[in-house]
TORMI-964143 format. One record per residue (C-alpha): residue number from 1; z, y, x. Coordinates in Angstrom, 3 decimals. Layout:
<r><pos>NUM</pos><w>Z</w><v>Y</v><u>X</u></r>
...
% end
This chain:
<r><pos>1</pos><w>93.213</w><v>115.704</v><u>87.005</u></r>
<r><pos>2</pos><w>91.741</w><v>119.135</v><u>86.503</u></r>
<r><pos>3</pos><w>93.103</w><v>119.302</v><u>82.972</u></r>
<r><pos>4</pos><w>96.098</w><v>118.435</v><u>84.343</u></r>
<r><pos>5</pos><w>96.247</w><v>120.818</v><u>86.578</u></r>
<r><pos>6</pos><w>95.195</w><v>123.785</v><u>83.848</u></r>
<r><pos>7</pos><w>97.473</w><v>122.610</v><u>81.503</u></r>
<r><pos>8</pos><w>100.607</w><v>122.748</v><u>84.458</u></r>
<r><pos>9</pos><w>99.116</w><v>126.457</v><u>85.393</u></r>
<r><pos>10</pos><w>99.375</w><v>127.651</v><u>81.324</u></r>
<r><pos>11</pos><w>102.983</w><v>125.491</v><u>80.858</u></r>
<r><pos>12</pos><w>104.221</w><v>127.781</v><u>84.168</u></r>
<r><pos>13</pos><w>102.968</w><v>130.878</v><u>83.283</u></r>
<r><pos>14</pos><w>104.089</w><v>130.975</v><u>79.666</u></r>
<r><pos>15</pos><w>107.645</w><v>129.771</v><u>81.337</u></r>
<r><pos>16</pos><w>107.627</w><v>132.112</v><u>83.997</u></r>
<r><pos>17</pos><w>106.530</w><v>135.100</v><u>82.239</u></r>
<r><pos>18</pos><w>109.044</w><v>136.535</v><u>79.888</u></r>
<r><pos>19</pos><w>111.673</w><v>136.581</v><u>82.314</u></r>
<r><pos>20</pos><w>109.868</w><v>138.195</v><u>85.717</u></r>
<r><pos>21</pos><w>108.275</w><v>140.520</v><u>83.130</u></r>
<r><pos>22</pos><w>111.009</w><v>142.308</v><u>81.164</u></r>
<r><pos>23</pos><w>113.659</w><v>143.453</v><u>83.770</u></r>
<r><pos>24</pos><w>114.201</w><v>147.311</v><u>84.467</u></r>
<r><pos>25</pos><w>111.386</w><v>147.407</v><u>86.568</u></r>
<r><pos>26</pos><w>108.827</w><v>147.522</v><u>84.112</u></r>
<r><pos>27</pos><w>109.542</w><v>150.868</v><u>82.884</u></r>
<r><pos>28</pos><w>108.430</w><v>152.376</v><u>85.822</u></r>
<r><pos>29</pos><w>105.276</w><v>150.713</v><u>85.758</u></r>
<r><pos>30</pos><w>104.556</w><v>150.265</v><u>82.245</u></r>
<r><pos>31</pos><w>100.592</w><v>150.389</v><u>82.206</u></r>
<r><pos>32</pos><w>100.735</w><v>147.737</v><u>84.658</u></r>
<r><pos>33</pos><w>103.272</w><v>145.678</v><u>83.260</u></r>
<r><pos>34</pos><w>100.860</w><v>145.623</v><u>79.571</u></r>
<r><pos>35</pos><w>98.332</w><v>144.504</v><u>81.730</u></r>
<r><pos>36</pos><w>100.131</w><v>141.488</v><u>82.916</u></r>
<r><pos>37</pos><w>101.574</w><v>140.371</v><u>79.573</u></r>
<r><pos>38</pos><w>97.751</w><v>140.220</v><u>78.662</u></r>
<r><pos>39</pos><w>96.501</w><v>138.928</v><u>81.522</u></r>
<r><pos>40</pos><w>99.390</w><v>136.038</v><u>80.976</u></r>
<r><pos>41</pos><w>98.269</w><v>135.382</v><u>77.165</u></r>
<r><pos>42</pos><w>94.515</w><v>135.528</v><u>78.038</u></r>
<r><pos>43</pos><w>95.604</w><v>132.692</v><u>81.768</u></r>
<r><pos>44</pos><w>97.720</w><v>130.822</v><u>79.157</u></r>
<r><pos>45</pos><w>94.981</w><v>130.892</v><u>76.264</u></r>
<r><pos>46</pos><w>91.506</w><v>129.759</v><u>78.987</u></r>
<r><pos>47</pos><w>93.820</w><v>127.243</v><u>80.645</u></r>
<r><pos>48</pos><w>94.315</w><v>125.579</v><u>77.595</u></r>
<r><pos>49</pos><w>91.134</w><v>125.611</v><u>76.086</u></r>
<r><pos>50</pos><w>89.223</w><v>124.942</v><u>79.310</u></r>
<r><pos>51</pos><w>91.932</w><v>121.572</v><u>80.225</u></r>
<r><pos>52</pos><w>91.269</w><v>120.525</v><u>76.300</u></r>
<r><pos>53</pos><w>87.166</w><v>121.163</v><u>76.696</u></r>
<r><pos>54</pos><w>87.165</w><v>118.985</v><u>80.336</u></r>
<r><pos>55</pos><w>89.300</w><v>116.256</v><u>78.696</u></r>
<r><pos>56</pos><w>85.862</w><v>115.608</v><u>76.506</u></r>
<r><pos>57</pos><w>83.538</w><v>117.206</v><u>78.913</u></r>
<r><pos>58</pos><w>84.464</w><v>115.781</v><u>82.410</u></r>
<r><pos>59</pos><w>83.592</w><v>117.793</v><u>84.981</u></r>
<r><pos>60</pos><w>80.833</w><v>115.264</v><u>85.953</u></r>
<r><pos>61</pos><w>78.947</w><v>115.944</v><u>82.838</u></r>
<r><pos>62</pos><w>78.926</w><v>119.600</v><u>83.508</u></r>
<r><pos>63</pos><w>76.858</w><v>118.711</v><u>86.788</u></r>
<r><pos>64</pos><w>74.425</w><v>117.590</v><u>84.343</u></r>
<r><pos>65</pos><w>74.352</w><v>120.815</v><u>82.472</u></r>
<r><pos>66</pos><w>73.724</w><v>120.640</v><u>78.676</u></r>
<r><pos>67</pos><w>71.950</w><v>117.210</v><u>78.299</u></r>
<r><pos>68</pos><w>75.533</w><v>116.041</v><u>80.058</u></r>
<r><pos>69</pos><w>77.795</w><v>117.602</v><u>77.668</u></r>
<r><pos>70</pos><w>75.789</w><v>116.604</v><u>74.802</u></r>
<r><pos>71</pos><w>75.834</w><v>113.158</v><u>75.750</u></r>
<r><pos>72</pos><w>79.828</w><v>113.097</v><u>76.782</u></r>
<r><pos>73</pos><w>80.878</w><v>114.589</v><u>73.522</u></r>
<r><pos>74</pos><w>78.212</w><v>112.021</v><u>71.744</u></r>
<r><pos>75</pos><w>79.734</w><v>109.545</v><u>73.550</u></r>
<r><pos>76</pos><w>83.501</w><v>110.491</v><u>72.910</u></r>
<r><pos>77</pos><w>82.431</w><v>110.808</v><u>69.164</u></r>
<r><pos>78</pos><w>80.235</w><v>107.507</v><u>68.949</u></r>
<r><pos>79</pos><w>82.719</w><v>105.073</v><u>71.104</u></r>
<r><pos>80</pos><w>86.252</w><v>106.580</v><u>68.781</u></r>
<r><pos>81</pos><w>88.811</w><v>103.973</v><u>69.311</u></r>
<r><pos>82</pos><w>88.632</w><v>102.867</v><u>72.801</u></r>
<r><pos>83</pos><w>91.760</w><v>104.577</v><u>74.916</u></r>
<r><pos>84</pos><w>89.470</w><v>107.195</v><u>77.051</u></r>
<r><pos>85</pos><w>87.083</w><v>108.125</v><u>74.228</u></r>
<r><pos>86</pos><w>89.702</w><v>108.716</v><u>72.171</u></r>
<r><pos>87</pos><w>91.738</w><v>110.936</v><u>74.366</u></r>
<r><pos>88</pos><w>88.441</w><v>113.121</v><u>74.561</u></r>
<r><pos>89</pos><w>88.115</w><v>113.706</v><u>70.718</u></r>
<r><pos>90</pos><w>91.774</w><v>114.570</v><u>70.782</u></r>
<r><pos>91</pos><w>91.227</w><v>116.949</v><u>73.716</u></r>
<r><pos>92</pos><w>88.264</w><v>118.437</v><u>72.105</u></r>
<r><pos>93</pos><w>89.956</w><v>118.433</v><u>69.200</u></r>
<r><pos>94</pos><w>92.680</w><v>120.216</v><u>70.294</u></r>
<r><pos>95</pos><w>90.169</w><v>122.631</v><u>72.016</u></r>
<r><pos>96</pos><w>88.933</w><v>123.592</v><u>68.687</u></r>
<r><pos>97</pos><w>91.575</w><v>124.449</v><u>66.576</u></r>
<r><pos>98</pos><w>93.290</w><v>126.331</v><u>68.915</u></r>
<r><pos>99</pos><w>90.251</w><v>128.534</v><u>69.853</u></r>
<r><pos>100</pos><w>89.467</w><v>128.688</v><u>65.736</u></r>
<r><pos>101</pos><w>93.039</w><v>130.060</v><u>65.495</u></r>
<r><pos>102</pos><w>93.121</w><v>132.684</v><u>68.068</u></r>
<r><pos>103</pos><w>89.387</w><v>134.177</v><u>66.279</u></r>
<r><pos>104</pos><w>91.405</w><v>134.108</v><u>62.925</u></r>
<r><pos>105</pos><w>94.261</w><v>135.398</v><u>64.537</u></r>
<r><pos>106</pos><w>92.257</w><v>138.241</v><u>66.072</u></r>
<r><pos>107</pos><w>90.586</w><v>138.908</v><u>62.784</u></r>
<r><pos>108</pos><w>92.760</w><v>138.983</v><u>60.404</u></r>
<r><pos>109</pos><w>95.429</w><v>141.000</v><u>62.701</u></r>
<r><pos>110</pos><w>92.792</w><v>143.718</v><u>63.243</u></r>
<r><pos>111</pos><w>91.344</w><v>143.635</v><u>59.574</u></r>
<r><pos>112</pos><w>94.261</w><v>143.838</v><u>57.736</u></r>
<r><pos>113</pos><w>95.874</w><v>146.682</v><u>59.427</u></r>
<r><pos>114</pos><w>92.282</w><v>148.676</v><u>59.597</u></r>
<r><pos>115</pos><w>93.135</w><v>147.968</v><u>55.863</u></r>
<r><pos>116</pos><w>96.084</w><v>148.999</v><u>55.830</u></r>
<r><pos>117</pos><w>95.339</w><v>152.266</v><u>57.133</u></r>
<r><pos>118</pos><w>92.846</w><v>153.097</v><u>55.465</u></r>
<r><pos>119</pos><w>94.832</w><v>152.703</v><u>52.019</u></r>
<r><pos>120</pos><w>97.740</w><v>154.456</v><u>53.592</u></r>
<r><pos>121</pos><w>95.728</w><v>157.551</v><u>54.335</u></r>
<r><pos>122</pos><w>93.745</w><v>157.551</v><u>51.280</u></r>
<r><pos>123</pos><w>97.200</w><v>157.930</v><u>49.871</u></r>
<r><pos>124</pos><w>98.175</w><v>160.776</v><u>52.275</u></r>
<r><pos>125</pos><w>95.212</w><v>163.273</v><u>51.817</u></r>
<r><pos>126</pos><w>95.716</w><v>164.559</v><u>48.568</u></r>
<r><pos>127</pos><w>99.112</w><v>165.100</v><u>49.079</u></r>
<r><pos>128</pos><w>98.383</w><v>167.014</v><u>52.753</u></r>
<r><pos>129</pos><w>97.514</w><v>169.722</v><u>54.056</u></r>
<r><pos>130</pos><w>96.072</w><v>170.088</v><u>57.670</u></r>
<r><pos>131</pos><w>98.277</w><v>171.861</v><u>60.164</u></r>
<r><pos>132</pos><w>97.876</w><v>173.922</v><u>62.866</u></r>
<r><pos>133</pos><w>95.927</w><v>171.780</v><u>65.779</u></r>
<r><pos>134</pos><w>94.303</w><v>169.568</v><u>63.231</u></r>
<r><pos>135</pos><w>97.248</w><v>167.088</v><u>62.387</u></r>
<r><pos>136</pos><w>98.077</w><v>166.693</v><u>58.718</u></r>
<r><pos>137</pos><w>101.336</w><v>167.676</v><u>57.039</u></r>
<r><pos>138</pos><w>102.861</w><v>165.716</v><u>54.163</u></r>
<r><pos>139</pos><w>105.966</w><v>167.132</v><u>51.864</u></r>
<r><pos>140</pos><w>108.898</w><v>164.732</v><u>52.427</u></r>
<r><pos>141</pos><w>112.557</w><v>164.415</v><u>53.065</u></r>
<r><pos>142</pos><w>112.485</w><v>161.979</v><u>55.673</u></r>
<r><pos>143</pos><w>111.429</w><v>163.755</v><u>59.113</u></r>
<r><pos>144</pos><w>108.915</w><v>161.528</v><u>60.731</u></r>
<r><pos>145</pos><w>106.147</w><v>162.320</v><u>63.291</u></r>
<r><pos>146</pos><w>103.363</w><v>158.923</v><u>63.206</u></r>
<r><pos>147</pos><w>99.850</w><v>158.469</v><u>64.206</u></r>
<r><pos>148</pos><w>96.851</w><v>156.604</v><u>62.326</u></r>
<r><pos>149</pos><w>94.561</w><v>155.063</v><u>64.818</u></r>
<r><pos>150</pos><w>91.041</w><v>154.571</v><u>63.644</u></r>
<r><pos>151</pos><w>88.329</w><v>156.446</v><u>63.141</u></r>
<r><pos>152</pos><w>89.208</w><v>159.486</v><u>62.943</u></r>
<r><pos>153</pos><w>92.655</w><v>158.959</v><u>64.537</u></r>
<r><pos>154</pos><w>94.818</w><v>161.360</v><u>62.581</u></r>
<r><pos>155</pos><w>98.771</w><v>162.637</v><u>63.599</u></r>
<r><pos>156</pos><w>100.833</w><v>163.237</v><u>60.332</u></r>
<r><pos>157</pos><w>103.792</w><v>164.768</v><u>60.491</u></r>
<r><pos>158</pos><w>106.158</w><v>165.777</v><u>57.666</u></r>
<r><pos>159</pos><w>107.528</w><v>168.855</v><u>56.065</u></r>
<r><pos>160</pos><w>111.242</w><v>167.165</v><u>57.137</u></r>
<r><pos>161</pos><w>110.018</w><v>166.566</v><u>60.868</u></r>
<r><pos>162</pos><w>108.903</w><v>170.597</v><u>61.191</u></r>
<r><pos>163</pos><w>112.258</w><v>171.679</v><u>60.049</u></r>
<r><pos>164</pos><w>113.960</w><v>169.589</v><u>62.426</u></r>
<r><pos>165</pos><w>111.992</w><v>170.172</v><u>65.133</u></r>
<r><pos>166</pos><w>111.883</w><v>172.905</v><u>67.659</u></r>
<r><pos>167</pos><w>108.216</w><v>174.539</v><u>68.657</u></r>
<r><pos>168</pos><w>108.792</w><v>172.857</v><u>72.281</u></r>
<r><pos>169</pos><w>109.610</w><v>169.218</v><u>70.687</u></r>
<r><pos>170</pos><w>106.987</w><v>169.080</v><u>67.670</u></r>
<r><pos>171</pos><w>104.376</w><v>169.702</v><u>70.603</u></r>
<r><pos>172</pos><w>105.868</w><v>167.082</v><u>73.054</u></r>
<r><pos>173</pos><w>105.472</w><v>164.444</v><u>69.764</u></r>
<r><pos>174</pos><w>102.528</w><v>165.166</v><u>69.125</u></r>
<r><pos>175</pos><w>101.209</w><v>164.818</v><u>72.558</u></r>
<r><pos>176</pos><w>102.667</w><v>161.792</v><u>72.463</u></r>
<r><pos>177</pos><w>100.644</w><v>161.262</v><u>69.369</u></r>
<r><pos>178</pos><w>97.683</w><v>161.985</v><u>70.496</u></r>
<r><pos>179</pos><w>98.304</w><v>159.596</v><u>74.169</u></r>
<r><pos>180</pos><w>98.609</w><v>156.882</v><u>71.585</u></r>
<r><pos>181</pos><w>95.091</w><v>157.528</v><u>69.843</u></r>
<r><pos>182</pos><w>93.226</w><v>158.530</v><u>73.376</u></r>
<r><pos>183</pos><w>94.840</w><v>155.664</v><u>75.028</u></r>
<r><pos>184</pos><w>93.881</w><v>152.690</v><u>72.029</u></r>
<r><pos>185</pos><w>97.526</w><v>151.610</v><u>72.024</u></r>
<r><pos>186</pos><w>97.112</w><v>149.869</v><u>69.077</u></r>
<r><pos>187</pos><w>94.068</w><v>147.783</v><u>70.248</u></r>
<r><pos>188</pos><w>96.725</w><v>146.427</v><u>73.106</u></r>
<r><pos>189</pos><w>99.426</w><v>146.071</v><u>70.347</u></r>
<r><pos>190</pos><w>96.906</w><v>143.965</v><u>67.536</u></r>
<r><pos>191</pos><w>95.963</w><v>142.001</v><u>70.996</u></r>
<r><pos>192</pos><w>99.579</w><v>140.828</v><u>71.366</u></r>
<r><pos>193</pos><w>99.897</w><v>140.360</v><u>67.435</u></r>
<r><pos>194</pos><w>97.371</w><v>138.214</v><u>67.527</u></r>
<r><pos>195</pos><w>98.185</w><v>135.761</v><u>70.308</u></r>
<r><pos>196</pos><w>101.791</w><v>135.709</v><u>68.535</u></r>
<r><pos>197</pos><w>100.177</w><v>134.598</v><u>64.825</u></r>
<r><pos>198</pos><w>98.051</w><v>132.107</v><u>66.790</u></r>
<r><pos>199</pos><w>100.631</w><v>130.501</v><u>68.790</u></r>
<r><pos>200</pos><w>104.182</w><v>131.505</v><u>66.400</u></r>
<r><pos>201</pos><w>106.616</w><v>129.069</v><u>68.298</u></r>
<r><pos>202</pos><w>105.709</w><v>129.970</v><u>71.500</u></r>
<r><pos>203</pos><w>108.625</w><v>132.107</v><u>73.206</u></r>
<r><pos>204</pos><w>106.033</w><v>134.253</v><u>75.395</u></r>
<r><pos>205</pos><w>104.152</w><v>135.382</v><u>72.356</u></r>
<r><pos>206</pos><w>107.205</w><v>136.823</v><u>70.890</u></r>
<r><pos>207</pos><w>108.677</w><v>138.401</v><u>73.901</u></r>
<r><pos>208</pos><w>104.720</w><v>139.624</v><u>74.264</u></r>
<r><pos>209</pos><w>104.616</w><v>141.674</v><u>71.421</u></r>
<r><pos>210</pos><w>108.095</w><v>142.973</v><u>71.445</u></r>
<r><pos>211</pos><w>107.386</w><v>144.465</v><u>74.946</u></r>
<r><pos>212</pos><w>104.094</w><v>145.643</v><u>74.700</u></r>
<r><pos>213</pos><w>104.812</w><v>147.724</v><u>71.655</u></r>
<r><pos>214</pos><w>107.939</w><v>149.192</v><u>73.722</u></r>
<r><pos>215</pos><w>105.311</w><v>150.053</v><u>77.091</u></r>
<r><pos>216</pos><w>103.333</w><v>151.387</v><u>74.804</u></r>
<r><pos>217</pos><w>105.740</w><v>153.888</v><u>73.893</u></r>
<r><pos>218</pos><w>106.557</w><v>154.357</v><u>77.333</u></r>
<r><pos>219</pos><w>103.011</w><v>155.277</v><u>78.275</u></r>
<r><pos>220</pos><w>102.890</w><v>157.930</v><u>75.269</u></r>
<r><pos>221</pos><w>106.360</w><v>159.018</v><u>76.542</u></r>
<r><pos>222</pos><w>104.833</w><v>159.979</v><u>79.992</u></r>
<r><pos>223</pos><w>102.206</w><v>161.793</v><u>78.849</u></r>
<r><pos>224</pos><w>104.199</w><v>164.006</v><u>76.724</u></r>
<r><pos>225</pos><w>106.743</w><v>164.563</v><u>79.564</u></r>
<r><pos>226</pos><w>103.961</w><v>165.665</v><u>81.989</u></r>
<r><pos>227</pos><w>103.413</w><v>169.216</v><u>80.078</u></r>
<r><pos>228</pos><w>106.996</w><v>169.367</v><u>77.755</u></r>
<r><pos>229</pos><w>109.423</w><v>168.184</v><u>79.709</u></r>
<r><pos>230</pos><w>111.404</w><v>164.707</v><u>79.430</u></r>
<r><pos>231</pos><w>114.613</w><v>166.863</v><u>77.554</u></r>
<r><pos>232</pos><w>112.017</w><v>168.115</v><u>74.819</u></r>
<r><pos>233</pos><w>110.794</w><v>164.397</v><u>74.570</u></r>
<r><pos>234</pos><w>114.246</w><v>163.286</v><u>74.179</u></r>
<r><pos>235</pos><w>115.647</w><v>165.483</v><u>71.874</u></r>
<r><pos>236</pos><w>112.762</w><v>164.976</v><u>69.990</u></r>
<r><pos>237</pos><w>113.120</w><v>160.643</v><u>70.074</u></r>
<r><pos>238</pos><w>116.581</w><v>161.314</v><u>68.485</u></r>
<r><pos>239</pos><w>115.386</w><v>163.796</v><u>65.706</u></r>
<r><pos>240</pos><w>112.706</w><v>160.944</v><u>64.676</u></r>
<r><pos>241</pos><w>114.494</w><v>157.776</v><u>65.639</u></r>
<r><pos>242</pos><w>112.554</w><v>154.621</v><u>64.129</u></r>
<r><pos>243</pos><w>111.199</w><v>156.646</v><u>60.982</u></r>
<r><pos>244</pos><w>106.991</w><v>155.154</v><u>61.107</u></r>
<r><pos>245</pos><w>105.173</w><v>152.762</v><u>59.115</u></r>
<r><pos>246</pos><w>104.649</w><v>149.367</v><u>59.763</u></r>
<r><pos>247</pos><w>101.187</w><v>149.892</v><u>61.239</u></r>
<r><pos>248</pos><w>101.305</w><v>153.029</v><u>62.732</u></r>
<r><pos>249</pos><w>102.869</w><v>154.226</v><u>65.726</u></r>
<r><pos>250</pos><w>105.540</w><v>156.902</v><u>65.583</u></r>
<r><pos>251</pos><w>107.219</w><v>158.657</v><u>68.063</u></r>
<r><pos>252</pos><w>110.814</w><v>157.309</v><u>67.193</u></r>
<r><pos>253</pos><w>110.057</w><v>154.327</v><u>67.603</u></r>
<r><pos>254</pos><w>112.819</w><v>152.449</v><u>69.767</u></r>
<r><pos>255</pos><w>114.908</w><v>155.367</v><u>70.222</u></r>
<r><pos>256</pos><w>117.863</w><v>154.319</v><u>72.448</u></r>
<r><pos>257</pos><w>116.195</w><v>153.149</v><u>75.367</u></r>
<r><pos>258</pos><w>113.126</w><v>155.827</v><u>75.233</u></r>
<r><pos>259</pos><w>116.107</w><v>158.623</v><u>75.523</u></r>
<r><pos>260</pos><w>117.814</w><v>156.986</v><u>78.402</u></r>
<r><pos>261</pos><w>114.618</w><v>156.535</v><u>80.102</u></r>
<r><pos>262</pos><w>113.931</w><v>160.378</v><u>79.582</u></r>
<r><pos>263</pos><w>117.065</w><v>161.139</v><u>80.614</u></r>
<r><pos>264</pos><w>117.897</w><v>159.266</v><u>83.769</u></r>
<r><pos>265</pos><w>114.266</w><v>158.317</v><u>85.072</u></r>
<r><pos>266</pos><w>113.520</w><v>155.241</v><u>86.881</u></r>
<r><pos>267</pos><w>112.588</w><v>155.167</v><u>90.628</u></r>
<r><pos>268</pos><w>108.757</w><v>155.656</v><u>91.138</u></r>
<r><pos>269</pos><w>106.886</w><v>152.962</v><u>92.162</u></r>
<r><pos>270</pos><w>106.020</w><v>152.451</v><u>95.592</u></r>
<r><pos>271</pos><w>102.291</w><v>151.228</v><u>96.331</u></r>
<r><pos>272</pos><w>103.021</w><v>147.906</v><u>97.310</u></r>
<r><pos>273</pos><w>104.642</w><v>147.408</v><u>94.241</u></r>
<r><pos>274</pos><w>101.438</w><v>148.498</v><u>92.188</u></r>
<r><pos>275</pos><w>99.244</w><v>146.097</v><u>94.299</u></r>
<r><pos>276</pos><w>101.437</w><v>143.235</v><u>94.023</u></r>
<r><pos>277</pos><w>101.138</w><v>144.005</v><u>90.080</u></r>
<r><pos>278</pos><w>97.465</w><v>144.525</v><u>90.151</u></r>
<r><pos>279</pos><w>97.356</w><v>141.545</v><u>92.265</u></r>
<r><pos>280</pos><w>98.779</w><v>139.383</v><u>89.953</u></r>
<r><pos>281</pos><w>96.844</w><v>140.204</v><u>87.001</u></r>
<r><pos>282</pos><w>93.917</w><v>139.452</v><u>88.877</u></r>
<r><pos>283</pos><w>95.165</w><v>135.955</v><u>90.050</u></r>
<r><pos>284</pos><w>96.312</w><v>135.405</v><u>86.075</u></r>
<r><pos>285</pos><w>92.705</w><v>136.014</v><u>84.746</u></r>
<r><pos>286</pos><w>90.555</w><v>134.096</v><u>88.274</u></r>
<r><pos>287</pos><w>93.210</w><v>131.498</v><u>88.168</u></r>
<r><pos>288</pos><w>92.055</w><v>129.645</v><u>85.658</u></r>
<r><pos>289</pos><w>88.664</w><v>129.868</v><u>86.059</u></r>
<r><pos>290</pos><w>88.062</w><v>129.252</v><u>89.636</u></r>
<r><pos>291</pos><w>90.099</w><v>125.971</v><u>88.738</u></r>
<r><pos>292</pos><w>87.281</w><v>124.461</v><u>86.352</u></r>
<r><pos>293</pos><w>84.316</w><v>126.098</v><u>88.886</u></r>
<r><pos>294</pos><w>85.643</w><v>124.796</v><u>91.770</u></r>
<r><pos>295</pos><w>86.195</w><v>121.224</v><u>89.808</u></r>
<r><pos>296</pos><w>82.463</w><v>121.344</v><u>88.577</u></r>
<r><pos>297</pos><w>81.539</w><v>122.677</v><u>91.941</u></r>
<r><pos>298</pos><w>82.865</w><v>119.666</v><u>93.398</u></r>
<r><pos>299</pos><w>81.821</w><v>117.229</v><u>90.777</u></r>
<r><pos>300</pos><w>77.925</w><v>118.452</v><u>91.221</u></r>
<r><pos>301</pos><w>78.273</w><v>117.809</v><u>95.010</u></r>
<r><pos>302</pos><w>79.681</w><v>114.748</v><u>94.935</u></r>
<r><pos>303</pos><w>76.536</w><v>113.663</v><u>92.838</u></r>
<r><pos>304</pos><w>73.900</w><v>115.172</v><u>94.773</u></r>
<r><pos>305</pos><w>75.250</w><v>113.876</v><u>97.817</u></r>
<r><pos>306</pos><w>75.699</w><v>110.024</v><u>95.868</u></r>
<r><pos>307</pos><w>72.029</w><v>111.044</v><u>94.625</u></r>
<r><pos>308</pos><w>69.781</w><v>112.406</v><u>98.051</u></r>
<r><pos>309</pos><w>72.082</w><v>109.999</v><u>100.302</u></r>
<r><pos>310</pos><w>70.190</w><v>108.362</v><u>103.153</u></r>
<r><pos>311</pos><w>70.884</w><v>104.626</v><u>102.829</u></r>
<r><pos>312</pos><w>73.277</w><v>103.117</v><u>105.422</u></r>
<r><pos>313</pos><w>72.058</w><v>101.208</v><u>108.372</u></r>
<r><pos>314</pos><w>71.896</w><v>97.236</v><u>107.795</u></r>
<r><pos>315</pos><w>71.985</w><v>97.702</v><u>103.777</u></r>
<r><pos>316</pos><w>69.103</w><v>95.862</v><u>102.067</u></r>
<r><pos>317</pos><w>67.342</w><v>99.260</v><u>101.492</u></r>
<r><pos>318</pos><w>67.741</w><v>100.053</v><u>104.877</u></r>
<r><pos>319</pos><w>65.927</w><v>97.026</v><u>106.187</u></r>
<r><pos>320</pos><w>63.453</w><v>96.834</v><u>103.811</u></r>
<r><pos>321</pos><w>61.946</w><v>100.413</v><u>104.694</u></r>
<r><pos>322</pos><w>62.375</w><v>99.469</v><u>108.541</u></r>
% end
């Protein structure tokens, strides 16, 4: 039943999610909104793993602690073939390869773009030459403005990109360069990349990583507005539109909808709004959870009280001790 119930939570959630989570509203609340497209993939990914895990380990077993989950997967493993045993290996099954694709998915997302990078500015350097405020200029025709998270983080900007860019708009891009590296965008980006190789045919992994790369560039957006002005940012979104390597992020990156945005602001957010976002986050990552707890909670009751039980009056055991 509690598997049940985990596996209906992560079935709604990945249903429910990409439609309440990319209307208009989330551009006015675009750190929030990142965090509940992760907190969704993260409720989606422990309900699944936890209902495959209690389909081998019941809930019982856990009462037990680790001689009991020893001896149910032993048991599951030993007794193959009979209809409840064999659910369990399929359950635990299940339970591993998913988890063993999510760590691959994590690794190889975050490897091979840390590899990336690194071969992409090992190309860069000798052909640059450091600019003003520490960013690094490159000699090209195409004007493009993109960041290199890592460590260092480094800005590049090209030869093109200061010739078509005023002194007011080069410095609201490369704020918004520089939100990107302070803020670890890309860590939230690789997270949603990730979940999306792990789990490619599921709908919400897509429509995670398309919108978290576009809040992203909201929340870089907003920072450079803050000290430049949203008409510098704008003007400066159209100069650059989508000119940035595949693993960097650039500062034309989805151009339309990041100069309408600057131009004709969205409402700001009232409070309750924020907590009801906050709010939910924080019921997407306890949901889960408190589900198996309070199932193993219940599970170790029921056997103390079956276990320290008085015996009931006129039962054999009862009589005898009278």
């Amino acid at each position: 039943m509690t598997s049940l119930v985990l596996l209906v939570w992560a079935v709604a959630v990945a249903v429910v999610a990409p439609p309440a989570l990319t209307g208009r509203w989330t551009t006015s609340l675009p750190r929030l909104t990142v965090g509940l497209w992760l907190g969704a993939e993260l409720s989606v990914s422990v309900a699944v793993l936890t209902a495959g895990l209690l389909v081998a380990v019941p809930p019982a077993a856990f009462a037990a602690g680790l001689e009991g989950i020893v001896v149910a997967c032993t048991r599951a493993l030993t007794g193959l073939g009979a209809p409840n045993e064999t659910l369990a290996v399929i359950g635990l099954l299940a339970t591993v390869v998913l988890a063993a694709r999510i760590v691959i998915g994590l690794i190889v997302t975050f490897t091979s773009a840390r590899r990336w990078r690194r071969r992409h500015l090992a190309a860069l350097l000798p052909l640059g030459r450091p600019g003003a405020n520490g960013w690094t200029v490159v000699d090209h025709t195409t004007a493009a403005v993109y960041c290199l998270p890592g460590r260092p983080g480094r800005v590049v900007v090209t030869s093109a990109a200061l010739d078509a860019l005023t002194a007011e708009e080069l410095a609201a891009v490369l704020r918004h360069e520089r939100a990107h590296l302070r803020g670890r965008h890309h860590l939230l980006v690789a997270l949603a990349v990730a979940f999306h190789r792990a789990l490619p045919g599921l709908p919400m992994a897509d429509a995670a990583e398309t919108e978290i790369r576009r809040l992203v560039e909201h929340l870089a957006d907003d920072r450079a507005s803050e000290r430049h002005g949203r008409q510098a940012v704008a003007t400066a979104i159209v100069q650059l539109a989508d000119r940035a390597p595949r693993h960097a992020l650039g500062a034309g990156t989805g151009a339309v909808e990041r100069v309408r945005r600057m131009l004709a602001p969205p409402a700001r957010p009232r409070t309750l709004h924020r907590l009801v976002a906050a709010s939910a986050i924080g019921l997407l990552l306890t949901g889960p959870p408190a589900v198996a707890i309070a199932s193993a909670g219940l599970a170790l009751h029921a056997a103390t009280c079956s276990t320290n039980s008085p015996p009931a009056a006129g039962s054999p055991a009862h009589v005898a001790g009278s």
